[in-house]
C-alpha positions as YAML, in Angstrom:
chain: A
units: angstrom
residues:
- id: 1
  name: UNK
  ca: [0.00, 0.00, 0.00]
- id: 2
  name: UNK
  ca: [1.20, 3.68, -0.92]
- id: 3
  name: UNK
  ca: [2.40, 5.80, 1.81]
- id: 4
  name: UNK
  ca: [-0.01, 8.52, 1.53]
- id: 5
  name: UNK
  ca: [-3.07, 5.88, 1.22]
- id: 6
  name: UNK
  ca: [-1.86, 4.96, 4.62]
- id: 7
  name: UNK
  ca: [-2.00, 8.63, 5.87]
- id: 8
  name: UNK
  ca: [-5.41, 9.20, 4.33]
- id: 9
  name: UNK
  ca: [-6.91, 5.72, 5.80]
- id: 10
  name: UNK
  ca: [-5.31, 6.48, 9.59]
- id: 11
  name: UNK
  ca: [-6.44, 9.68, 10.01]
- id: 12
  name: UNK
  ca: [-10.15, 8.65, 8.62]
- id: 13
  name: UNK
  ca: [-9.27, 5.60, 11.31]
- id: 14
  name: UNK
  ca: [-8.99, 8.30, 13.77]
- id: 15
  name: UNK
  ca: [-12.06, 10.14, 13.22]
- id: 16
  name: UNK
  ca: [-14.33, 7.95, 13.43]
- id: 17
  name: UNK
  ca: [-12.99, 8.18, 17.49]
- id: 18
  name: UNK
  ca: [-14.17, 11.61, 17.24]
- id: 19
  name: UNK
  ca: [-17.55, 10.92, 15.41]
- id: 20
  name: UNK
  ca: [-18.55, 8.03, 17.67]
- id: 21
  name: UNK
  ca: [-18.19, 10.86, 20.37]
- id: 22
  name: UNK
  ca: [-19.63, 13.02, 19.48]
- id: 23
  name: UNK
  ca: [-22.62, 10.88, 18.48]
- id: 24
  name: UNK
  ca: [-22.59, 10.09, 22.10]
- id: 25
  name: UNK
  ca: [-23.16, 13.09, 23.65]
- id: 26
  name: UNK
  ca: [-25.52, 14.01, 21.05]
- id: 27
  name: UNK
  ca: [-23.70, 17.05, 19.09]
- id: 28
  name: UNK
  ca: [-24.84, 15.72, 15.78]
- id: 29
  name: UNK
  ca: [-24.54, 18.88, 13.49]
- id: 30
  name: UNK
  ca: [-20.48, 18.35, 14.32]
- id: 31
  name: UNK
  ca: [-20.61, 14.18, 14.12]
- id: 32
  name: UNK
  ca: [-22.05, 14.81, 10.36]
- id: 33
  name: UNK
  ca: [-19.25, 17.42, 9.94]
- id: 34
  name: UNK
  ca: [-16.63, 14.79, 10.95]
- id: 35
  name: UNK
  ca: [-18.75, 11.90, 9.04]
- id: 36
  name: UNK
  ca: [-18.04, 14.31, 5.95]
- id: 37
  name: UNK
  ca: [-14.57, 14.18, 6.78]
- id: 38
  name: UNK
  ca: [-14.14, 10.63, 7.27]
- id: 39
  name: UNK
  ca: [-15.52, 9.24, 4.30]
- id: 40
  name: UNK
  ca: [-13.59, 12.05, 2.02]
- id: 41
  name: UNK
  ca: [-10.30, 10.83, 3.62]
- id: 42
  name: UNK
  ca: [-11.24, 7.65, 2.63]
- id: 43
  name: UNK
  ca: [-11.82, 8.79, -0.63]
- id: 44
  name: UNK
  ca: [-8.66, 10.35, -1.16]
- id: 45
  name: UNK
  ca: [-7.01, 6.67, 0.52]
- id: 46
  name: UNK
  ca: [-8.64, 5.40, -2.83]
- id: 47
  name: UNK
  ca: [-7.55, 8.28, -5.22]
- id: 48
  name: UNK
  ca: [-3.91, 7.90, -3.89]
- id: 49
  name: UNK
  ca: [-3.40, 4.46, -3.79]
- id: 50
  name: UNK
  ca: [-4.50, 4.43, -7.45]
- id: 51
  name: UNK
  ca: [-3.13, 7.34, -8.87]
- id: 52
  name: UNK
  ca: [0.22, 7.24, -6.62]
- id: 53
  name: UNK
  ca: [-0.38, 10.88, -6.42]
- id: 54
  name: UNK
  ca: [-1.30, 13.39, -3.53]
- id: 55
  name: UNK
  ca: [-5.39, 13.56, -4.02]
- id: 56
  name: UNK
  ca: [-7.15, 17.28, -5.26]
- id: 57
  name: UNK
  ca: [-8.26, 19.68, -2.30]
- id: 58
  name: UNK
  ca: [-11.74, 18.55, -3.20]
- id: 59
  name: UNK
  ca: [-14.05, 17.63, -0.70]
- id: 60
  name: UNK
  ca: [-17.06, 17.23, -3.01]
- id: 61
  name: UNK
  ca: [-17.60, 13.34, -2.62]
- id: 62
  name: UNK
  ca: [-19.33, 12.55, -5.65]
- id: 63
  name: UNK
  ca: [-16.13, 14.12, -7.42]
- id: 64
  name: UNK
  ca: [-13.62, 12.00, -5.19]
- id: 65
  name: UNK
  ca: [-15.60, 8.94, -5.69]
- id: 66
  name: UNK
  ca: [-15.31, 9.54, -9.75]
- id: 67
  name: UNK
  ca: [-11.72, 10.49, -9.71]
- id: 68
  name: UNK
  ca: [-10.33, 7.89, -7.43]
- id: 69
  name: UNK
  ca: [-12.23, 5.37, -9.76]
- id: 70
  name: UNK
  ca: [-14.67, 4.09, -7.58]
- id: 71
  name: UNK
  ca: [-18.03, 5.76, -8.51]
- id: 72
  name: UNK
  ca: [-19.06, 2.71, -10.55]
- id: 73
  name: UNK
  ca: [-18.38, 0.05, -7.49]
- id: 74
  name: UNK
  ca: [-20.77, 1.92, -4.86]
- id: 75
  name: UNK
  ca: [-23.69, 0.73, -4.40]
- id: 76
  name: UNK
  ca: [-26.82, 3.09, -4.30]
- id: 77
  name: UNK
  ca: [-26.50, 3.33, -0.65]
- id: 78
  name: UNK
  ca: [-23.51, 3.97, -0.66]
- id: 79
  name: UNK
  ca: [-23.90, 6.91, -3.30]
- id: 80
  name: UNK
  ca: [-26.40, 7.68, -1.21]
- id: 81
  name: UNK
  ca: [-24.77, 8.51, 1.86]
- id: 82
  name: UNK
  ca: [-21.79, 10.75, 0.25]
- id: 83
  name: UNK
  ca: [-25.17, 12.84, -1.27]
- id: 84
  name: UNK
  ca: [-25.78, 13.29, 2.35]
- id: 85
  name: UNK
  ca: [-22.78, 13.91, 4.13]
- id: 86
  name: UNK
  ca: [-22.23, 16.53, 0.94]
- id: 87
  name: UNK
  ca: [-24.25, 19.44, 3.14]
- id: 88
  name: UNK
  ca: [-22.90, 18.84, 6.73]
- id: 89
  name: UNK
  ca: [-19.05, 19.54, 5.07]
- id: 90
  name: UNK
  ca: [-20.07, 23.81, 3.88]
- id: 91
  name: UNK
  ca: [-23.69, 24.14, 4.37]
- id: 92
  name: UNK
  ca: [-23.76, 23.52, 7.86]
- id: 93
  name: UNK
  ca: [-21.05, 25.58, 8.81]
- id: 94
  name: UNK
  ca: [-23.20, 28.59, 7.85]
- id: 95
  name: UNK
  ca: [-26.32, 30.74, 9.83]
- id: 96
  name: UNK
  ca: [-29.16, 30.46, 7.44]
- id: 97
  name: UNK
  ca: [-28.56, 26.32, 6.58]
- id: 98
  name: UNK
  ca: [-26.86, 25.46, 10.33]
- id: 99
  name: UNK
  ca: [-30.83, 25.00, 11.65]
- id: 100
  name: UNK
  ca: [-32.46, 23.71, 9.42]
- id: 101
  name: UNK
  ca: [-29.28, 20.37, 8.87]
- id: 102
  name: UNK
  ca: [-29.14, 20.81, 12.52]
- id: 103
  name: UNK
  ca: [-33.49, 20.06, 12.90]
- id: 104
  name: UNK
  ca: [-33.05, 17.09, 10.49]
- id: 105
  name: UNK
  ca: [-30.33, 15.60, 12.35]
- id: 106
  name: UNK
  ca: [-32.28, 13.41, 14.65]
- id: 107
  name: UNK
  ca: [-30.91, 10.46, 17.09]
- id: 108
  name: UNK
  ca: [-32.16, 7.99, 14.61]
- id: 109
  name: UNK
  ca: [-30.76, 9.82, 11.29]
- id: 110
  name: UNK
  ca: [-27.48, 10.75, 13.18]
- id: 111
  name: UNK
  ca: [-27.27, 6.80, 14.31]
- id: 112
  name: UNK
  ca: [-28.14, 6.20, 10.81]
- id: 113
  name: UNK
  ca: [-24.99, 8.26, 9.25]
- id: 114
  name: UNK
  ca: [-22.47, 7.07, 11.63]
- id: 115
  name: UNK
  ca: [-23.05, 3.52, 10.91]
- id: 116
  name: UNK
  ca: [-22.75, 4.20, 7.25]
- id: 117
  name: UNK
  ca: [-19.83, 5.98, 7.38]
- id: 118
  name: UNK
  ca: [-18.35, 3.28, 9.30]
- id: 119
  name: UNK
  ca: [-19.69, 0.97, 6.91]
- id: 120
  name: UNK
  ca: [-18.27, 2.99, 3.78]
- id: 121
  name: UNK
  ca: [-14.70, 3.13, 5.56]
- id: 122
  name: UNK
  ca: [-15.15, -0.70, 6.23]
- id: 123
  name: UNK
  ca: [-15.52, -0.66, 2.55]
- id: 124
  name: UNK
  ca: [-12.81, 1.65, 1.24]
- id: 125
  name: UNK
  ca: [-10.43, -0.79, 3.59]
- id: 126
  name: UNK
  ca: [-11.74, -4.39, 1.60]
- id: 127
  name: UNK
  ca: [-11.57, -2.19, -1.68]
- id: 128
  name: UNK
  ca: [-8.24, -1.32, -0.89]
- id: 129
  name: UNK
  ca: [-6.99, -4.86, -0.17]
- id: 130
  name: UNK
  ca: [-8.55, -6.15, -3.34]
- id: 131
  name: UNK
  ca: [-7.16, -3.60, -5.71]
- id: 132
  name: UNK
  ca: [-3.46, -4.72, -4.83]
...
């Protein structure tokens, strides 16, 4: 495995620390922010392990998932979720969106989101091993 792919999978390792966390003492609008973060770090894993290059500071995750190569391989969940984390990583971090993503996030969604992302790192990690 690349160098940097490690990097980019150890840190997403790490956050999901954070995320679990922070699902736990319910601050969901920042778990969603760090579920964002996780699954583009994964992402960028992907993108450098098959390009051998440093990955684009793009944290669109539609865009990662095309450019690392793996768009085609998710499944519609999966596509699913990065269509959902896609708000929590700018929208949320502004006044007139921060209340309404933070009224949506309940319990159950916020449950919901860090078991996927878990899932989708799970993923990257088998993808990973395959591709070598």
């Amino acid at each position: 495995m690349f160098d940097k792919t490690e990097y980019w999978l150890k840190m997403a390792q790490d956050d999901i620390a954070v995320a679990k966390r922070l699902l736990g003492s319910k601050d969901y609008l920042w778990m969603g922010f760090i579920c964002h973060l996780i699954t583009e770090k994964s992402l960028k894993a992907v993108y450098a392990e098959v390009t051998n290059e440093v990955p684009p500071y793009d944290h669109k995750l539609l865009n990662l998932a095309k450019l690392s190569g793996v768009l085609p391989y998710l499944s519609d969940e999966q596509k699913k979720l990065l269509g959902r984390l896609q708000p929590l990583q700018i929208e949320a971090r502004y006044p007139h969106h921060r209340e309404k993503i933070k009224d949506g996030l309940t319990d159950e969604i916020s449950k919901q989101i860090f078991d996927e992302t878990e899932e989708f790192l799970c993923w990257t990690k088998q993808w990973l091993d395959k591709s070598q």
